[in-house]
C-alpha positions in Angstrom: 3.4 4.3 -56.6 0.3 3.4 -54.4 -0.7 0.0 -53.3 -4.2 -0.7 -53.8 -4.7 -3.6 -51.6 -6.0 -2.7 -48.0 -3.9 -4.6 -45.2 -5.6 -5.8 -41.9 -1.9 -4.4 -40.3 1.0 -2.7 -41.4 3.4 -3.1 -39.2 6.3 -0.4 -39.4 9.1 -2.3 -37.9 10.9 -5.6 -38.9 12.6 -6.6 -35.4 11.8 -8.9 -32.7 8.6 -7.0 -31.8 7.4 -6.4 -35.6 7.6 -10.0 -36.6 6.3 -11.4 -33.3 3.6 -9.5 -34.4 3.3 -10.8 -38.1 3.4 -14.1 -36.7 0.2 -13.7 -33.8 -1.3 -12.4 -37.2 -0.6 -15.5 -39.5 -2.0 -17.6 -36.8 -5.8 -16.1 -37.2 -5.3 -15.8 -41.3 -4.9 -11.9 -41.0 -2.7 -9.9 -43.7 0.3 -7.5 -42.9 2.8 -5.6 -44.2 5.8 -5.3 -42.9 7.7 -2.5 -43.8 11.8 -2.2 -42.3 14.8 -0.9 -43.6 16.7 -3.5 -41.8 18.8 -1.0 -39.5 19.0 -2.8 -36.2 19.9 -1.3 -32.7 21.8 -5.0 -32.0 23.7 -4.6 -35.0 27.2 -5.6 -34.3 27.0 -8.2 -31.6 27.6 -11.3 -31.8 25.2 -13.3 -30.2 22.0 -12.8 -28.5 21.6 -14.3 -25.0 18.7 -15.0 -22.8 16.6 -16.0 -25.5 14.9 -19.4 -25.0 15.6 -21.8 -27.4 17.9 -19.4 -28.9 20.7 -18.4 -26.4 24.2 -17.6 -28.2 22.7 -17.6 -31.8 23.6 -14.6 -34.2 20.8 -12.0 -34.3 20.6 -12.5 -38.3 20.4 -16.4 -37.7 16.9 -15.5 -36.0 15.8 -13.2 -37.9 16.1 -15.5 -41.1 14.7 -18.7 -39.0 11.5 -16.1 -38.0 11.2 -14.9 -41.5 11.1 -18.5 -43.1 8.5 -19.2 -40.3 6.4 -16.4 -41.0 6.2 -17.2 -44.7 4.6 -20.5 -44.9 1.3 -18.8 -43.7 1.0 -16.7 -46.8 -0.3 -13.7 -45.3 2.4 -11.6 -44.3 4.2 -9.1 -47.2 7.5 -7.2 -46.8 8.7 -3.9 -48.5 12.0 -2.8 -47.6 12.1 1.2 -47.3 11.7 3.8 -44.6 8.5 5.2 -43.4 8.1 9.1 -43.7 4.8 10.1 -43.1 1.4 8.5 -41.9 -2.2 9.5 -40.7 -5.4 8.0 -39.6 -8.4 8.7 -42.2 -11.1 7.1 -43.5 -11.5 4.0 -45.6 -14.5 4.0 -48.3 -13.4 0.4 -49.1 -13.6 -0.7 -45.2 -17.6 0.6 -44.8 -15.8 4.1 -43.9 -14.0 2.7 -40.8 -10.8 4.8 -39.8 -7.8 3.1 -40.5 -4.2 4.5 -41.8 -2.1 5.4 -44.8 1.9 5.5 -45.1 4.1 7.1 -47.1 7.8 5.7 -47.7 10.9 7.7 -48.5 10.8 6.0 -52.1 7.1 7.3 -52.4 5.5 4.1 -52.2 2.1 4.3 -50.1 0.1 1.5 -48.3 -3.5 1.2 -46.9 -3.9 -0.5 -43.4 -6.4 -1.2 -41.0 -4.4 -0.9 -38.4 -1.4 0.0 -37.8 1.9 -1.0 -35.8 4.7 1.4 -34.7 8.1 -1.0 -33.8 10.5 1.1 -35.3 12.5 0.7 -31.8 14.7 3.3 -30.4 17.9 4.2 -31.3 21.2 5.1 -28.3 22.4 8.8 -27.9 26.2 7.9 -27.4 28.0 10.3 -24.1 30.7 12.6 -25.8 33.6 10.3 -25.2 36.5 9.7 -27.6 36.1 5.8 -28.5 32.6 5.1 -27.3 30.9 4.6 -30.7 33.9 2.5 -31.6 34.2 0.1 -28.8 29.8 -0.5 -28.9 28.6 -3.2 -28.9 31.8 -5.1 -28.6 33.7 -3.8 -25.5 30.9 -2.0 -24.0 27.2 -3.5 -22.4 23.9 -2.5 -21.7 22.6 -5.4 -20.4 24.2 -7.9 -18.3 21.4 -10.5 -19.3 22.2 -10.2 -23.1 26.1 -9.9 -22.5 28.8 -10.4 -20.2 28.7 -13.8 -18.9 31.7 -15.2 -21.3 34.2 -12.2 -19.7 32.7 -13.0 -16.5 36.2 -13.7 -14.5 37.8 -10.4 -16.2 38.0 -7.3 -14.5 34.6 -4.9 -15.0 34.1 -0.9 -15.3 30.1 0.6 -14.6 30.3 3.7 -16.2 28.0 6.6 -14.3 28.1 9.1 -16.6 26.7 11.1 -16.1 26.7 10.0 -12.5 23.2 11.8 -12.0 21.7 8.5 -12.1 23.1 6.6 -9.3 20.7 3.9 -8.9 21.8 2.2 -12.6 25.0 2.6 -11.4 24.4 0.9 -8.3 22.2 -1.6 -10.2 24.6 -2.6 -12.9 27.4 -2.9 -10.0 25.5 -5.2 -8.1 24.9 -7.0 -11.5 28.6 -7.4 -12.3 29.6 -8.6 -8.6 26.7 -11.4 -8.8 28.9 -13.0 -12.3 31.9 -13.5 -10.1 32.2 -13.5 -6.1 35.7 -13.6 -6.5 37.8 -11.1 -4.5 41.5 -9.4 -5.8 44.6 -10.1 -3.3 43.8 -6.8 -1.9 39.7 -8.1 -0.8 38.4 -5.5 -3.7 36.3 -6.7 -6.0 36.3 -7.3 -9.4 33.8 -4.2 -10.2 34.9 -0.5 -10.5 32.2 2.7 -10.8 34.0 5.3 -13.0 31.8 8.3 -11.9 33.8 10.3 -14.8 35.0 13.2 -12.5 34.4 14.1 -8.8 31.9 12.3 -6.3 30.8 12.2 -3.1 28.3 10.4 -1.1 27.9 13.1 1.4 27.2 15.5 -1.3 25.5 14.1 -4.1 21.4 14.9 -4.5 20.5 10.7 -3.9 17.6 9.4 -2.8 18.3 7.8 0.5 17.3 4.2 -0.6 20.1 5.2 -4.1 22.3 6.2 -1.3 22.0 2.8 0.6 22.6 0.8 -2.5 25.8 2.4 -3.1 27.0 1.9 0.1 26.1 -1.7 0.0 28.1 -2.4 -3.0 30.8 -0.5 -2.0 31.0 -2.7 1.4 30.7 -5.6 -1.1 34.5 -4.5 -2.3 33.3 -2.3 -5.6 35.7 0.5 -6.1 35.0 4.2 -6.8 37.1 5.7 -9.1 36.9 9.4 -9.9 38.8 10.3 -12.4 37.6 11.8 -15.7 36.7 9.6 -18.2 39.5 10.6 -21.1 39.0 8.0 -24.2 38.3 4.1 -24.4 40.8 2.2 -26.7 40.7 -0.7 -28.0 42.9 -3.2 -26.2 43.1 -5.9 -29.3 44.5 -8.6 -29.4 44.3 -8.5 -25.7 39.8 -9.3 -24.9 38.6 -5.8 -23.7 39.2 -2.3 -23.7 41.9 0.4 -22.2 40.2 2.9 -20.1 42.3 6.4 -20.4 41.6 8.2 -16.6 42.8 11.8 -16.0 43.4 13.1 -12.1 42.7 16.3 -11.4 46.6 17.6 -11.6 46.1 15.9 -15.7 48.1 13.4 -15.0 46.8 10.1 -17.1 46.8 5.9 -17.0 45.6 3.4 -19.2 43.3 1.0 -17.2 42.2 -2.6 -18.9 39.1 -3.8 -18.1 37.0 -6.9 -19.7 33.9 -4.7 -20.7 32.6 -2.2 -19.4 29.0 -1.3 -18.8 26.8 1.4 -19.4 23.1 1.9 -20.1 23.1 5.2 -22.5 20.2 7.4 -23.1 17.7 6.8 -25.6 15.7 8.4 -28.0 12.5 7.2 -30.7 12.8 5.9 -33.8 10.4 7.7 -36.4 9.7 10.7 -34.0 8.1 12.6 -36.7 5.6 9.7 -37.5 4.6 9.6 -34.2 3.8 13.3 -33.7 2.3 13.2 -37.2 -0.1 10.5 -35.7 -0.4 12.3 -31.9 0.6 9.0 -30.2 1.2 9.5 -26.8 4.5 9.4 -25.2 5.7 8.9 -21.5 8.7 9.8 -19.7 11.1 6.4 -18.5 14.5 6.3 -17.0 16.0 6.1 -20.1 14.4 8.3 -22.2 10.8 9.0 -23.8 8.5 5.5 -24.8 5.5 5.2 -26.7 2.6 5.2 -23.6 1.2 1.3 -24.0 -2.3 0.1 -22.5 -2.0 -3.5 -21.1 -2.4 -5.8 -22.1 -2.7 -5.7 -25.7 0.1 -2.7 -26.4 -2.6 -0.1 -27.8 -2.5 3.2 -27.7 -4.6 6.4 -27.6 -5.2 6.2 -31.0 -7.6 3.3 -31.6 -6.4 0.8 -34.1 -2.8 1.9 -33.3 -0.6 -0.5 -31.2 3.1 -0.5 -30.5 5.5 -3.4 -30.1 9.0 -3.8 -29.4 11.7 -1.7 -27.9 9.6 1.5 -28.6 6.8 0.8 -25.8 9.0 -1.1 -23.4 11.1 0.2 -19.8 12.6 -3.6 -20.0 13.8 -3.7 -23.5 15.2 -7.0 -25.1 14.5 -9.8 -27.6 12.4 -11.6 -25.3 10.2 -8.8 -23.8 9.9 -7.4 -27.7 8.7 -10.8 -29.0 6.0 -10.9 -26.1 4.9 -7.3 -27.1 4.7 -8.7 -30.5 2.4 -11.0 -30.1 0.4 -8.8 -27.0 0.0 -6.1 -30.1 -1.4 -9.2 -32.5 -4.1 -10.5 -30.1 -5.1 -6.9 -29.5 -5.6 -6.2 -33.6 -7.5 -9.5 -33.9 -9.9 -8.0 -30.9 -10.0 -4.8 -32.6 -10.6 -5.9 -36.3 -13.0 -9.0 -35.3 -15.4 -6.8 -33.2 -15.7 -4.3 -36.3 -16.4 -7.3 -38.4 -19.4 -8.1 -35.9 -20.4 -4.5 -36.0 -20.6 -4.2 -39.9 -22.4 -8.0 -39.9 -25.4 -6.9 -37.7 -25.5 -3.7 -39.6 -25.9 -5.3 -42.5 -28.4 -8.0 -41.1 -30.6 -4.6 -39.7 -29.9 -6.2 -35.9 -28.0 -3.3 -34.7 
């Protein structure tokens, strides 16, 4: 089944970023399809934080409140299905301008102008018995979106690998700033599980990474070295049971509030984007679609990205603003190929 109308966008996406989008979009009368199959990396929690105007509300409750928004403009169309394929190519019906077809994994296609990638990213999970099972819930990956209500409990920063010592460090000096408050023994409420054997002296740090551990460590954050065996859940006690092996295999059950730990992530729709030859760049935390400030294009022209999948800072805040970057830059686009074709066809090129 082929569509036969031509969108001004299709956004491929429908989270934070892809709606923030669709609305920018409604605001100048521009059409858009937005295409999700409603599989969100915040699926699970239980309120989103930080969010102005919207701070411990249920991510569902926002997403219904921005649909019913978006739909009293009129412009904006859903289709719920996965994208499998899509290319750039030329439009007979838009005076030969290059825009894009997709294909869905029903084999519905679309026609757009333009075209949005916010398909997101998904989290590659370390190889530890109980990990999958205790995220979101017991375990955090950003103190801004979660932590706060288990702020008084005791907290683990999980550095593993502990390769990356200045997320570590970071997310220690994170956890200390929710609660000053020091145990009996003047420690602190914060422990680095480095998931096997560390050493300052040894480990390849940048100096300045080397510094920051040493300053939370004079703050009272403990370093505990021993291996990372499973994390259980500690119900009905809040939290989760942190199984630690010594190096003689002897093992104890450790409780902690949450812990936290900023896994590795990978691109949603990696095949589309290849298909397409979108650029890519390396972050800390794993490959991102390469944005051009300030509008979220790309090298492909006609071609933005919003949300999670262009974005070193992800959350719902910093996807909506990419969202509605990614709009203003399509209305740039679309309106200045609108001027072109109108002095063409008044013979004032």
């Amino acid at each position: 089944m082929a569509s036969k109308t031509l969108f001004d966008t299709i956004i491929i996406g429908g989270g934070p970023g892809g709606l923030s989008t669709a609305l920018g979009l409604c605001r100048q009368s521009r059409t858009c399809l937005v295409i999700s199959h409603k599989v969100f990396r915040n699926d699970g929690i239980e309120a989103s934080h930080a969010v102005l105007g919207h701070d411990h509300t249920h991510p569902q409750e926002i997403w219904a409140k921005a649909r019913q928004q978006i739909d009293r403009y009129g412009t904006a169309s859903y289709a719920e299905d996965e994208i499998v394929s899509a290319k750039q190519e030329e439009l007979p019906q838009w005076n030969g301008h290059k825009g894009f077809s997709v294909k869905s994994k029903s084999g519905q296609s679309w026609l757009g102008k333009t075209l949005v990638l916010a398909m997101g990213v998904k989290d590659v999970f370390p190889a530890i018995e109980g990990y999958k099972e205790n995220w979101p819930r017991n375990i955090y990956q950003c103190l801004f979106c979660d932590g706060w209500e288990r702020k008084d409990s005791e907290k683990a920063v999980l550095a593993a690998p502990m390769g990356n010592g200045m997320i570590a460090s970071m997310m220690a000096s994170m956890s200390l700033g929710m609660n000053k408050e020091k145990n009996n023994d003047g420690s602190s409420k914060v422990t680095i599980l480095t998931d096997g054997p560390f050493s300052l002296e040894t480990a390849n740090f940048e100096p300045s990474v080397v510094k920051q551990l040493k300053a939370v460590m004079a703050r009272g954050v403990k370093i505990d070295q021993r291996k990372v065996v499973a994390l259980e859940d500690s119900s009905p006690t809040e939290g989760v049971n942190v199984r630690l092996q010594d190096e003689n295999g002897q093992e104890e059950k450790v409780h902690f509030g949450f812990i936290v730990h900023k896994p590795r992530t990978e691109l949603n729709g990696q095949g589309i984007i290849q298909e397409l030859g979108v650029e890519t760049e390396k972050t800390p935390h794993g490959d991102a679609i390469k944005v051009i400030a300030p509008f979220q294009g790309t090298n492909i022209p006609g071609l933005f990205a919003a949300g999670d999948s262009g974005a070193q800072l992800t959350h719902v805040t910093t996807a909506m603003v990419s969202g509605v970057s990614a709009a203003g830059g399509i209305v740039h686009y679309l309106n200045g190929l609108d001027d072109g074709d109108a002095l063409a066809a008044a013979g004032l090129e």
